[in-house]
C-alpha positions as CSV (number, residue, x, y, z in Angstrom):
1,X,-13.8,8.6,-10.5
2,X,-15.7,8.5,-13.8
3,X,-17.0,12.0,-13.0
4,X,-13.5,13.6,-13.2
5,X,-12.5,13.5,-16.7
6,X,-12.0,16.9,-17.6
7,X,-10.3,18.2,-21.0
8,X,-6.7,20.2,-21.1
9,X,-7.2,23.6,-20.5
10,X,-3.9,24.4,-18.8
11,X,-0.1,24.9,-20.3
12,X,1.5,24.6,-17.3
13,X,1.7,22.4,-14.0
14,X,3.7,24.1,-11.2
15,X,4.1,23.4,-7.6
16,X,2.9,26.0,-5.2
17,X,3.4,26.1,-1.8
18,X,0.2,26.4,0.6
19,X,0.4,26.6,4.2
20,X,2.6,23.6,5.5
21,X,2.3,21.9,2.4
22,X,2.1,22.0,-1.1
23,X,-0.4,22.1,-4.0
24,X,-0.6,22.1,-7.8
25,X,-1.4,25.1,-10.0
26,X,-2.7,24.5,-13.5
27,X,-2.0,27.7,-14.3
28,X,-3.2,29.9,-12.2
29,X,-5.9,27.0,-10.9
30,X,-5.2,25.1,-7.8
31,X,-5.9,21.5,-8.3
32,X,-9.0,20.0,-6.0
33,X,-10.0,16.5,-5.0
34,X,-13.4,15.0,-6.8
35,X,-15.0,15.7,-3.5
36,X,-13.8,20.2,-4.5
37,X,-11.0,19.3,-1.1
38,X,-7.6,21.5,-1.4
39,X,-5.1,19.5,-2.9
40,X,-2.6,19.9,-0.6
41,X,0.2,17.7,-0.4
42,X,3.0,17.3,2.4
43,X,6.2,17.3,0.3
44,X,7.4,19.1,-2.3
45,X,8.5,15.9,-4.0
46,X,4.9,14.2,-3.8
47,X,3.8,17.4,-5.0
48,X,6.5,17.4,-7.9
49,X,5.0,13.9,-8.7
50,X,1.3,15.1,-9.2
51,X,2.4,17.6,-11.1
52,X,4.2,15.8,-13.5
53,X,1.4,13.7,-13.6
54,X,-0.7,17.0,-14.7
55,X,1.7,18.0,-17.1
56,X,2.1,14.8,-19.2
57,X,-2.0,14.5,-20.0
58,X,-3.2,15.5,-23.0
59,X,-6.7,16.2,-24.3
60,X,-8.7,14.3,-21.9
61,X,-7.6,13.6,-18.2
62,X,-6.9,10.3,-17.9
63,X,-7.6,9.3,-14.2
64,X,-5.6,6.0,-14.8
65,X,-2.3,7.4,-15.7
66,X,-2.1,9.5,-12.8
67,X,-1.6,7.4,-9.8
68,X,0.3,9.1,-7.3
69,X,-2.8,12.3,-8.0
70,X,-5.4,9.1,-7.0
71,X,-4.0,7.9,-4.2
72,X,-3.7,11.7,-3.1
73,X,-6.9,12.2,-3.7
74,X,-8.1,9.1,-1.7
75,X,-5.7,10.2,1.3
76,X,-7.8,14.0,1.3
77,X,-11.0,12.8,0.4
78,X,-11.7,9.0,2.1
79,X,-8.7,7.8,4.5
80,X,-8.7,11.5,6.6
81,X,-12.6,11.2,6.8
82,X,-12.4,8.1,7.7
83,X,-9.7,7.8,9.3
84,X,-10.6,5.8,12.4
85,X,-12.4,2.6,10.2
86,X,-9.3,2.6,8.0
87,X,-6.5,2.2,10.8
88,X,-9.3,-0.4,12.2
89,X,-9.1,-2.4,9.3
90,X,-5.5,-2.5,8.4
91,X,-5.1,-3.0,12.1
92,X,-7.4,-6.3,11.8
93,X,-4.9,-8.0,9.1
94,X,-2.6,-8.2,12.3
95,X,-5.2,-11.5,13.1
96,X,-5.4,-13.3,10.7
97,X,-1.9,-12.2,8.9
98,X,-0.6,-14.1,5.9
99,X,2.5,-15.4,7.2
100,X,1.2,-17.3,10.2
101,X,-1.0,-19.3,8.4
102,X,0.8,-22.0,6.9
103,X,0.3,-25.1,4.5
104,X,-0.2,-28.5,5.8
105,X,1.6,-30.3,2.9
106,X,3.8,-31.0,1.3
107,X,6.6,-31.0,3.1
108,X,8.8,-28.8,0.5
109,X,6.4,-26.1,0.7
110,X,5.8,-26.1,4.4
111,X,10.1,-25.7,4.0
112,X,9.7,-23.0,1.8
113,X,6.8,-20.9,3.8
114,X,9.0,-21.1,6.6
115,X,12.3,-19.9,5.5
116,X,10.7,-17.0,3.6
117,X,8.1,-16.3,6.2
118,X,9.9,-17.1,9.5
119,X,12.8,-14.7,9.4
120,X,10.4,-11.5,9.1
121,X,8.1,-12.7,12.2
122,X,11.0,-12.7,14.2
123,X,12.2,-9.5,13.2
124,X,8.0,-8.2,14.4
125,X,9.1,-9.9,17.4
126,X,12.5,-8.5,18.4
127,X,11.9,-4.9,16.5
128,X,7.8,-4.5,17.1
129,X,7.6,-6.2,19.8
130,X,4.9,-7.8,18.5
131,X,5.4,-11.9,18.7
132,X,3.1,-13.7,16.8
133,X,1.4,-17.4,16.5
134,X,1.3,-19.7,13.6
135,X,-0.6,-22.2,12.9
136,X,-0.8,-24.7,10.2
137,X,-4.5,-25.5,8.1
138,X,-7.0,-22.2,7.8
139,X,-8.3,-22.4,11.2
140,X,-8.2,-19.0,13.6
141,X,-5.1,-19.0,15.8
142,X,-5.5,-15.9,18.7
143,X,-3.0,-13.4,18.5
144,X,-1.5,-12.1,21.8
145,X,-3.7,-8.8,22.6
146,X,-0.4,-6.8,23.1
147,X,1.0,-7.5,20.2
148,X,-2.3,-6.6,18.7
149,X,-2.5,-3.2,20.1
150,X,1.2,-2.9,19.3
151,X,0.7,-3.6,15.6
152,X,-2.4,-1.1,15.4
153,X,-0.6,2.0,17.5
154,X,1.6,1.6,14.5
155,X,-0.8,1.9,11.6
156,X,-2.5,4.7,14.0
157,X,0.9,6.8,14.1
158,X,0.8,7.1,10.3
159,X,-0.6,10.0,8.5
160,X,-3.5,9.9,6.0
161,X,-1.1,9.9,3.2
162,X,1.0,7.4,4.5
163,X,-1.5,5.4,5.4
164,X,-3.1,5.4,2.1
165,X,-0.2,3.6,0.2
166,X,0.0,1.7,3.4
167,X,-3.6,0.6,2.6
168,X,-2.4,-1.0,-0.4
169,X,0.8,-2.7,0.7
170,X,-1.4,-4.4,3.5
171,X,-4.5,-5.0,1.3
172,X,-2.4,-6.1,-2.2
173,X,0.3,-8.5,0.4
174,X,-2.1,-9.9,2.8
175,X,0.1,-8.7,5.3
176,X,0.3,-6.4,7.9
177,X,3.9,-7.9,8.9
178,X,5.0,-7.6,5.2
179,X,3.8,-3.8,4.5
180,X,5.0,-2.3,8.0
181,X,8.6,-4.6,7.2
182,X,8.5,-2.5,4.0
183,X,7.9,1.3,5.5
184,X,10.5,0.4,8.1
185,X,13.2,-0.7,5.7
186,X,13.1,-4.0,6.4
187,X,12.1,-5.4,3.0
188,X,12.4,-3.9,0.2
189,X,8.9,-4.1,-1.7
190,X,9.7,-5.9,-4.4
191,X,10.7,-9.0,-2.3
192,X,7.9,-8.6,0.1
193,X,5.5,-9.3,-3.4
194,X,7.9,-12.3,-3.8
195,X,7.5,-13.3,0.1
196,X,3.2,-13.1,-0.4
197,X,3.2,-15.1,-3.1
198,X,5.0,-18.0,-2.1
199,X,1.4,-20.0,-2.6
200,X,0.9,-18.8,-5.9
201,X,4.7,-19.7,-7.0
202,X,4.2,-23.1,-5.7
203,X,1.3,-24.0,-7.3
204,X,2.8,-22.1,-10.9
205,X,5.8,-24.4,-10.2
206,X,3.6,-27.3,-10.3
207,X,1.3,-26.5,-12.9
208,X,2.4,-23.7,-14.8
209,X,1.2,-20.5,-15.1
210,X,-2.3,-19.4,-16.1
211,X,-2.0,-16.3,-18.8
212,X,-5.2,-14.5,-16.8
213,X,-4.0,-15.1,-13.3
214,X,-0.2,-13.5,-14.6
215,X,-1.6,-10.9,-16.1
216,X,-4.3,-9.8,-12.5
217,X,-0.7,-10.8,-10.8
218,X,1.5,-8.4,-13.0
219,X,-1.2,-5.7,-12.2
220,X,-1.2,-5.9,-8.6
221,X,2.8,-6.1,-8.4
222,X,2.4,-2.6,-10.3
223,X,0.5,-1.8,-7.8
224,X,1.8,-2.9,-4.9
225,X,5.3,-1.1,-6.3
226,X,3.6,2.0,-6.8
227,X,2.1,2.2,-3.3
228,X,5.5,1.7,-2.2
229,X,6.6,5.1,-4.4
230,X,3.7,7.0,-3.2
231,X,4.6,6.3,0.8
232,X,8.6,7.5,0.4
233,X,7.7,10.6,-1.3
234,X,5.2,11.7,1.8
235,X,8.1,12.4,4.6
């Protein structure tokens, strides 16, 4: 992204609409991906998002004040290229998901992994159909393979833009469970940051917090909260 860093030249960001979609004028100049793509978006409201985004830079673009422009950018330019590899790897987080691998001690926070983390793998079992194992310590517990292939003809039914944000509530939660409980209305994605860091809580609850470590946290909750924006304005 350190390419595209181009100066103001516009007075005004308007939506347009192109085809099925929509797209940003800067003027008269549709906005293009880094990779010269057609931006085109699939609501108006994303669309009404990048262009505010647009509209509020001045002098020199600023790639990191325009997130919901990034992540569009991403969806057009890497996750509908690739499509295939990225459903494969969000898919994989299904095996080795965060919530089924649980501490060994102590006691209190085995107590407290399982009341946060229990009631949402019951709800992938009764609403996904996809029951899953858990096991205590860091070694590999086998998923059942339907529930496997369940849990990836989800992320495979998303679209590129969806499943760009839903790239970073996986990646950002360590949780398959935890994003798709999020993009069904399940969670809301505020909680499900609380629910994936019930390790890190613990351990700040014993022995306080470390100023770096809150402030990589506080960044990735950002985050996390804005991939959460980004998938409810795409449908």
């Amino acid at each position: 992204m350190t390419a595209w860093s181009p100066r103001r030249f516009w007075t005004e960001a308007t939506v347009v609409p192109e085809g099925d979609g929509f797209t940003v004028h800067l003027d008269a100049r549709p906005v293009r991906t880094p990779l010269k793509a057609p931006l085109i978006l699939p609501t108006k409201a994303l669309a009404d998002a990048v262009a505010a985004e647009w509209q509020a830079q001045t002098g020199k673009v600023d790639p990191a004040t325009m997130p919901f422009t990034r992540t569009a950018n991403s969806a057009i330019d890497t996750v509908a290229a690739h499509f295939d590899a990225v459903v494969d790897m969000l898919a994989a987080y299904g095996e080795t998901d965060l919530l089924c691998y649980r501490a060994t001690g102590p006691a209190a926070l085995i107590d407290r992994q399982s009341a946060a983390w229990d009631p949402l793998l019951d709800w992938a079992a009764q609403a996904l159909g996809t029951p899953l194992q858990v096991t205590h310590g860091v070694m590999h517990v086998e998923q059942p393979a339907t529930s496997l292939a369940t849990l990836k003809a989800a992320v495979r039914a998303l679209s590129p833009f969806q499943l760009a944000a839903f790239h970073d509530l996986v990646a950002i939660s360590g949780s398959l469970i935890l994003a798709l409980a999020v993009t069904r209305g399940r969670l809301a994605a505020d909680d499900a940051w609380t629910l994936s860091r019930i390790d890190e809580s613990w351990q700040i609850d014993q022995w306080g917090a470390d100023e770096e470590a809150a402030e990589i946290s506080a960044l990735k909750h950002a985050a996390l909260l804005q991939a959460d924006r980004f998938y409810a304005l795409c449908g």
